[in-house]
N, C-alpha and C positions, 0 to 999 in steps of 0.2 A: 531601519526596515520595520520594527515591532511599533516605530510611531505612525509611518503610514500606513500602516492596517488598519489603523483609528479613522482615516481619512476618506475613504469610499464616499462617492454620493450617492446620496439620496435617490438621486434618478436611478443610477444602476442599482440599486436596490429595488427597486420598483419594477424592475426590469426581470429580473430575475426572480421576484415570489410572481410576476404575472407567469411567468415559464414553468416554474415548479406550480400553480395551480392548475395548468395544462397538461402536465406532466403525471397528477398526482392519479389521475385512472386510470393509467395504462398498463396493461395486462398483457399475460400471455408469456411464453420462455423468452430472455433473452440471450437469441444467438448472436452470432458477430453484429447480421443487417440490423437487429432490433435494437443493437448497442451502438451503432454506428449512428442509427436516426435518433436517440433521443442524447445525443455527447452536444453540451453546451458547452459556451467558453466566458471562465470569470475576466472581466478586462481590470489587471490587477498592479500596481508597480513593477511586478514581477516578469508579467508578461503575461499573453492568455494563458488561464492557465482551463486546462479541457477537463473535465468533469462529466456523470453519468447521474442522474437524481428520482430515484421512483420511491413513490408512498408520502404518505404523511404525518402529524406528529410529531412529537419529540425528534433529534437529529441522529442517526447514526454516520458514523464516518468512517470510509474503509480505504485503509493505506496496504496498497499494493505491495511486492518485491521485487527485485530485477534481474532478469532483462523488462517486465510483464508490465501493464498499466492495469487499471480499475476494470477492465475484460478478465482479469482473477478474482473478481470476486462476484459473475455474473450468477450466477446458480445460488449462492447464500442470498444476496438480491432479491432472487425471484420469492424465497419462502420467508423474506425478514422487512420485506416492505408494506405487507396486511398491518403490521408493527411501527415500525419506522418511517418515519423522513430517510431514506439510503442515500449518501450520496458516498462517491468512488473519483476521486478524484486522479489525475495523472500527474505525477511525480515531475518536478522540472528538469529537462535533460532523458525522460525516459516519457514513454507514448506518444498523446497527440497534444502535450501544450508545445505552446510555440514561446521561448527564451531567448531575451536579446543576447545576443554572441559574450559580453562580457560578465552574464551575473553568475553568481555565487551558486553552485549545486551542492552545498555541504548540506550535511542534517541542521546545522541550527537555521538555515537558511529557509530550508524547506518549512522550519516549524515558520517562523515569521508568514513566508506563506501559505499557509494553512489558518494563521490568526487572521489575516487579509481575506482568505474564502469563507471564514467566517462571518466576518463581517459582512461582507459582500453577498449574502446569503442569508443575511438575519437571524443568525443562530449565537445564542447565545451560551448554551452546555452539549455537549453530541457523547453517547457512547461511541467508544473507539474501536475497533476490531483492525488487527494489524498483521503481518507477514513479511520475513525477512528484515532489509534494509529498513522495512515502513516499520517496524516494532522498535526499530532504535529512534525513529523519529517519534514513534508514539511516545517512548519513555521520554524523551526533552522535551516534549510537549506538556505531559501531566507534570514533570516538575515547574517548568517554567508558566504555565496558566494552570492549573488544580483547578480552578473557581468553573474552568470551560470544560472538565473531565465528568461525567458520569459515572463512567463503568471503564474498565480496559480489557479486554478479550486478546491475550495475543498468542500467538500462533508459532513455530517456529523462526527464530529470529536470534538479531545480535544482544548480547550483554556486554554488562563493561569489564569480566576477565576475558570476554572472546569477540573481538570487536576490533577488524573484522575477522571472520573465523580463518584458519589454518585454509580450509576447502575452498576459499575467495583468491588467495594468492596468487594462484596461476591467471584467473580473470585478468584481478589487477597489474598484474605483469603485463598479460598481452597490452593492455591497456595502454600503460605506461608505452610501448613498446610502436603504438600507433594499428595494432593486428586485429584488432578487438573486434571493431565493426565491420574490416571485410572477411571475417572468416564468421560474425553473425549472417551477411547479406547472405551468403552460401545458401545458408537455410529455404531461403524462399526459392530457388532453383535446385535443392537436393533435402526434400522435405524425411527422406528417407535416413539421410544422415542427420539433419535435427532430432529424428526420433531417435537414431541409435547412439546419439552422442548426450544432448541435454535432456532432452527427455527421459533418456533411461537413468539422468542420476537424481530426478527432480521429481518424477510422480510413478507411481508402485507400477502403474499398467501406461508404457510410452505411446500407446496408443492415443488417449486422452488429449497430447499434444497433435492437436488433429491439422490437418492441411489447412483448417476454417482459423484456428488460433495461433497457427504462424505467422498466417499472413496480418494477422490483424497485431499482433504483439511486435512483430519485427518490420514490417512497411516503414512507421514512422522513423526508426531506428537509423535508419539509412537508407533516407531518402532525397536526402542533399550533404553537399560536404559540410554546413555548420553540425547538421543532427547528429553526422556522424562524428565529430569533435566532442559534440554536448556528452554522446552516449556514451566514450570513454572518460571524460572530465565526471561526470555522475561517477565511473569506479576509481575515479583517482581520489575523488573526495572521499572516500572512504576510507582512507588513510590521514593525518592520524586517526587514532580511536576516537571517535566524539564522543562515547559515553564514559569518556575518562573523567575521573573523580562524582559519577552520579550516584555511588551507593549512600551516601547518607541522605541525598533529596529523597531517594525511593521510600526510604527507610520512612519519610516522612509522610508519605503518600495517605491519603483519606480515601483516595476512591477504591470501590471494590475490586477485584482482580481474579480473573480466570485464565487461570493457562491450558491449553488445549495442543498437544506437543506429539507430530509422527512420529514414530518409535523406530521409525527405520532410514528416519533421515542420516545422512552422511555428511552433509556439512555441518550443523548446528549438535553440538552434544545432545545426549540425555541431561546431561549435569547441567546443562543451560538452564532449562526446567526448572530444575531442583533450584537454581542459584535464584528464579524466580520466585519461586514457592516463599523461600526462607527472608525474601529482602525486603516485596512487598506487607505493610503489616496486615493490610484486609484481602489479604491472596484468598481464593475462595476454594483453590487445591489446582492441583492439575488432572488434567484426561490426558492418556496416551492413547493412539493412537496407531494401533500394531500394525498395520502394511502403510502407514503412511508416511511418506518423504517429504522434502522439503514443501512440496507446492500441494499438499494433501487437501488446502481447501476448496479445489478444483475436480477434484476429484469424489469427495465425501463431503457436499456439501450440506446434508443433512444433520451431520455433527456439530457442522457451525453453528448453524439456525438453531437446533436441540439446546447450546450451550450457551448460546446469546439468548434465544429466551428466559431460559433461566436465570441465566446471568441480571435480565431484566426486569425479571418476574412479570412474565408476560404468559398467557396461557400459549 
């Protein structure tokens, strides 16, 4: 997988900085429709994989959590692309890329493709900015390419004592169990019990999880019987640990590191943090985040951008 990442043509390369120069002035908030019209698709061994790209410059790259695609990180976007190249891409097996029925949704797989959208994309180093699931893939990432790491901004997410955490179990159960995706599709015909169910243990105010970011987070999800396979295989691979034996890579890490951590999350410790703080050696500290839960960057997007510039050193 990690050799044809190397492999992309030329063409679609060409292809794709023509889209991203087209792309690079476009303004204004993006809602779902704003997000829906500028989602490209990298054509990748992998499969397309769907993607969101505003600003230019230097590359940031923002790896979502799950259930959610690159529409979690639409608001940091809006105030971090005067700055950046932003691109948000969608995880295989969750949003709107399209995966052939038999590939790999593990994290090492993801990272492979992620070297592919690199490529594919002509970027050669990107600051990382990450959440949940996407922060385990961040860390295999910075160990296994450092040379392509800048910065790493991560967000509440897995380590390798808590990987996956305690508060996933039940997910991956259903999962396993085959329940997973039709008690997701629920959502979009009882928007009221998405609020009072994931919403209430995922963002401080469930209202946030609005009618507009249902549809758009959960549509793809189960919207044919492969999606719906993909979306439980995505939590199956999360078993085992895949950041099992990363702490001495970490240890060895060069790039800077911001931890940016809700205080009131219920799945991911405070001590996850802390385990951050102490592993990385150029950790830059942690910010907590007192009403913020697991999906807090949806919510306080202004903390992001505040801590990623900095993080940047970007006015």
């Amino acid at each position: 997988m990690a050799l044809a990442a190397g492999v992309v043509s030329t063409h679609m390369s060409r292809v794709h900085a023509h889209r991203y120069v087209l792309g690079a002035d476009a303004s204004g908030p993006l809602d779902a429709a704003a997000f829906r019209a500028m989602r490209r698709f990298a054509e990748l061994p992998f499969g397309r994989i769907a993607y969101v790209e505003r600003g230019s410059g230097d590359a940031a790259l923002f790896l979502h959590g799950a259930p959610l695609n690159g529409f979690q990180w639409r608001s940091a976007i809006d105030r971090l692309s005067p700055y950046r190249r932003c691109i948000a891409p969608d995880f295989m097996g969750l949003g709107y890329s399209q995966i052939p029925e038999h590939q790999s949704l593990a994290a090492s797989s993801q990272v492979a493709m992620l070297v592919a959208l690199f490529d594919s994309l002509a970027i050669s180093k990107a600051d990382i900015v990450a959440s949940d699931s996407g922060g385990a893939v961040a860390q295999l990432f910075a160990v296994r390419y450092p040379e392509r790491v800048r910065t790493l901004l991560l967000t509440n997410c897995d380590v390798e004592p808590d990987s996956p955490p305690s508060g996933a179990k039940p997910v991956i159960e259903m999962a396993r169990a085959g329940k997973l995706a039709d008690a997701t599709a629920k959502w979009l015909t009882d928007k009221a019990l998405a609020r009072a169910t994931f919403g209430a243990a995922v963002y401080h105010d469930s209202a946030h999880f609005s009618d507009e970011s249902i549809e758009y987070y959960v549509t793809p999800l189960v919207g044919s019987p492969l999606r719906k396979r993909q979306y439980e295989a995505f939590h199956l691979a999360l078993e085992p640990n895949p950041l099992a034996g990363i702490e001495a890579a970490l240890r060895r890490c060069t790039a800077p590191v911001r931890i940016v951590w809700g205080a009131s999350d219920t799945v991911f410790a405070q001590a996850d943090a802390d385990y951050l703080d102490r592993t990385f050696p150029r950790s830059q500290g942690i910010r907590r985040v007192p009403e913020g839960k697991l999906f807090f960057q949806e919510e306080f997007p202004d903390v992001i951008a505040e801590e990623a510039r900095r993080l940047w050193h970007v006015a």
